[in-house]
Each structure stands twice: as structure tokens, then as C-alpha cells.
C-alpha positions as CSV (number, residue, x, y, z in Angstrom):
1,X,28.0,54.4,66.2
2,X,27.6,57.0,63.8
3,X,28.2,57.1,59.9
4,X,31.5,59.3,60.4
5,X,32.8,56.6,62.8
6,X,31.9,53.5,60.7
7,X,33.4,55.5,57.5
8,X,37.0,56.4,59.6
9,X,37.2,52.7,60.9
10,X,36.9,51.6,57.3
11,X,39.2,53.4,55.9
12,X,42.0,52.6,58.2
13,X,41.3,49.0,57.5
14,X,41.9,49.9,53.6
15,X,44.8,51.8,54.3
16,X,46.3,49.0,56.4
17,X,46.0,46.4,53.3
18,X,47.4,48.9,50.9
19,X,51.2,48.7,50.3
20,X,53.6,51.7,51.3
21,X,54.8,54.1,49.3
22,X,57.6,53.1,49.4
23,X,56.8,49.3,48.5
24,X,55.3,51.0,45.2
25,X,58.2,53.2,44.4
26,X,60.2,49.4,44.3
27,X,57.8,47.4,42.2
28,X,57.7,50.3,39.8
29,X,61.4,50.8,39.4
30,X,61.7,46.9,39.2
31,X,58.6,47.3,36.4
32,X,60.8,49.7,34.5
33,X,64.0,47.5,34.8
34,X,61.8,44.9,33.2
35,X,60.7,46.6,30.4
36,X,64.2,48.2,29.6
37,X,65.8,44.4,29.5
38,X,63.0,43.1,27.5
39,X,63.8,46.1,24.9
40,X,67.2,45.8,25.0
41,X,66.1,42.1,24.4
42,X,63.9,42.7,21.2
43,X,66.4,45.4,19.7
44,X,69.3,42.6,19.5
């Protein structure tokens, strides 16, 4: 098996594990709701 090969087959692995773009674009709206309450929080 060459290099090439070995490199492809790893890099699908890693791109299996990482989250969709999706699943990102949810945990960084959630992130900003988070921070806006806890503002909204400390400014009361």
C-alpha cells in the first residue's frame, strides 16, 4: 500500500469522527445564546 493510500484512508477516518457542519453551526448558536443570557444576567 502506498503513502497516498495510507494518507486517503486516514483522513476519512478523521473526517468520520469530526462533527457536521451542521452540528457546529448548533453548538455555536447555542454558545452565543449562552453568553447573551449570561450578559443579560450580569447587566441586571
Amino acid at each position: 500500500m502506498g503513502v497516498a493510500t495510507y494518507d486517503n484512508i486516514r483522513l476519512q477516518e478523521i473526517k468520520s469522527q469530526l462533527p457536521s457542519e451542521e452540528a457546529i453551526q448548533k453548538r455555536l448558536e447555542q454558545a452565543e445564546e449562552e453568553y447573551i443570557l449570561k450578559l443579560k444576567e450580569k447587566n441586571k
